[in-house]
N, C-alpha and C positions, 0 to 999 in steps of 0.2 A: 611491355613493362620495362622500365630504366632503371637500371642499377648499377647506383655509383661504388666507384670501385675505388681501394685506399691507394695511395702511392705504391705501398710495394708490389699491391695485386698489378698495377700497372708498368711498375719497373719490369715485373717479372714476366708480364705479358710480352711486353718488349723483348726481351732476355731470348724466351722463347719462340717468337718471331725471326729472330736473327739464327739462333740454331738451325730452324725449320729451312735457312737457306734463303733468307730475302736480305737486300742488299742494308745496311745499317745505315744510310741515306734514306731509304724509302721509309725505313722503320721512325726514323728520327721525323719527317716529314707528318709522317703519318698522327705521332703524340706531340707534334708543337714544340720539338727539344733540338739540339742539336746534336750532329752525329759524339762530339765531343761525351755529351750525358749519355748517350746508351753507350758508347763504349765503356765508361765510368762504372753502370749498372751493370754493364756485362765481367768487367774486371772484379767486382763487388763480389759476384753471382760465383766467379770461380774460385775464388779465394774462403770464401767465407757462407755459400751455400746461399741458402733462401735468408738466414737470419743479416747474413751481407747487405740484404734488400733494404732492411727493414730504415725507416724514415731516422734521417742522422740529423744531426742538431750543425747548426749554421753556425755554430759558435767557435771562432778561431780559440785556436790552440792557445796559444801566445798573444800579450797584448801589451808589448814593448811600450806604446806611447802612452797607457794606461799608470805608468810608473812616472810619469811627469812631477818636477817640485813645481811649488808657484813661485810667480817672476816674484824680485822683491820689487816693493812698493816704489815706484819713482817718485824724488824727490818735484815739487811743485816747480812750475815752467816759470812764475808771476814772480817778479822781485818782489823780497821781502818788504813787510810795512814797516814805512818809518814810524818813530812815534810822534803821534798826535805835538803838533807845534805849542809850546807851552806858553800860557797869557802872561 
């Protein structure tokens, strides 16, 4: 039987793989991640328990270029039109 498991069940799996004494390269190997993210879940895991785990929003903090004004309108590149030659 296959049972899909949520991120954090899998973070935390990880977590405690690396506890249990297996190297955080084999672990990282093992879920597809880099040593980088289970160190991350592991840092998560001590700080902040099982609720550390739980699946965080990708959403930056701060969004500096978000506060942009618009350019102003440039003037036209085409010399202006003369008027029409008078009969």
């Amino acid at each position: 039987m296959l049972v899909e498991l949520t991120m954090t069940e899998q973070w935390y799996r990880a977590v405690l793989e690396v506890d249990a004494g297996i190297p955080v390269i084999e672990v990282a190997e093992r879920f597809g991640v880099s040593r980088q993210a289970v160190h991350r879940w592991i840092g998560w895991y001590r700080e902040e328990g099982l609720d550390g785990l739980a699946n965080r929003s990708s959403r930056p903090r701060s969004s500096p270029a978000a506060s942009w004004r618009p350019r102003r309108r440039r003037e036209a590149w085409a010399p202006a039109r003369s008027a029409p030659p008078s009969t």
